[in-house]
RONUDO-207070 format. One line per field, with one value per residue (C-alpha): residue in three letters; x, y, z. Coordinates in steps of 0.5 Angstrom, whole numbers, padded with zeros to 4 digits. Layout:
REM RONUDO-207070
aa = (ALA ...) $
x = (X ...) $
y = (Y ...) $
z = (Z ...) $
//
This chain:
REM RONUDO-207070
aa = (UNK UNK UNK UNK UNK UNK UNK UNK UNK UNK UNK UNK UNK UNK UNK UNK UNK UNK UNK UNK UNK UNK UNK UNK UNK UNK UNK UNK UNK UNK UNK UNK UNK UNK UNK UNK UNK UNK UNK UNK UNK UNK UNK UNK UNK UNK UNK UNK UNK UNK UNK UNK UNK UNK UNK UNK UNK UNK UNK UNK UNK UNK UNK UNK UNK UNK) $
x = (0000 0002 0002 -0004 -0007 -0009 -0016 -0017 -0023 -0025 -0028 -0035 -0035 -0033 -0037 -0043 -0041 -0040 -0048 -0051 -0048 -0050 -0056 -0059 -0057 -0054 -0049 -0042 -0041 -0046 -0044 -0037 -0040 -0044 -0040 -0034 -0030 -0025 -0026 -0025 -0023 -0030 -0030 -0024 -0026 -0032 -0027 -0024 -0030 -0032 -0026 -0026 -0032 -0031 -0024 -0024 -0019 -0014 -0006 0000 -0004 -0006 -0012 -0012 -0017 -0013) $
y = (0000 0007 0014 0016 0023 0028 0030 0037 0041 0047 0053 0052 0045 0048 0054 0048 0045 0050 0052 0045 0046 0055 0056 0049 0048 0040 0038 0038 0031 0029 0033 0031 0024 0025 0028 0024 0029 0027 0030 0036 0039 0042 0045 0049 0051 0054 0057 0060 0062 0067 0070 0072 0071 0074 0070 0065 0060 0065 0063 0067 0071 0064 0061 0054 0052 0050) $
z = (0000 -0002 0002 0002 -0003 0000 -0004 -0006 -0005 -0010 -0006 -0008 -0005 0002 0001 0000 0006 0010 0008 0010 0017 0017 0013 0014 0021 0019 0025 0022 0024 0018 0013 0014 0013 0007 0003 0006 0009 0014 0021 0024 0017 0015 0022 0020 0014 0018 0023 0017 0013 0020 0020 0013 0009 0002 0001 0007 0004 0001 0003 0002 -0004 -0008 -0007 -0004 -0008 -0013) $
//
């Protein structure tokens, strides 16, 4: 067995599940499950979202995104 690959999400992905959990009041558990997120990783995308709306998920001027 090889390492295991990180799976990328574009920006519209987390936006969506960050809705589910914001607007929809779905728990972030199911929604991480549903959409086979790994733990934890949708609750930092909200933690981001939060702090900076308009670009949540921009680092060092790139989006992380891509």
């Amino acid at each position: 067995m090889g390492p295991k690959r990180r799976r990328r999400y574009d920006e519209s992905f987390k936006r969506e599940a960050i809705r589910l959990v914001l607007e929809e009041g779905r728990a972030s558990a199911d929604v991480e499950r549903d959409l086979g997120i790994p733990t934890g990783l949708l609750y930092k995308w909200i933690r981001l979202f939060e702090k900076s709306p308009e670009h949540p998920f921009q680092v060092k001027g790139i989006l992380s995104a891509r």
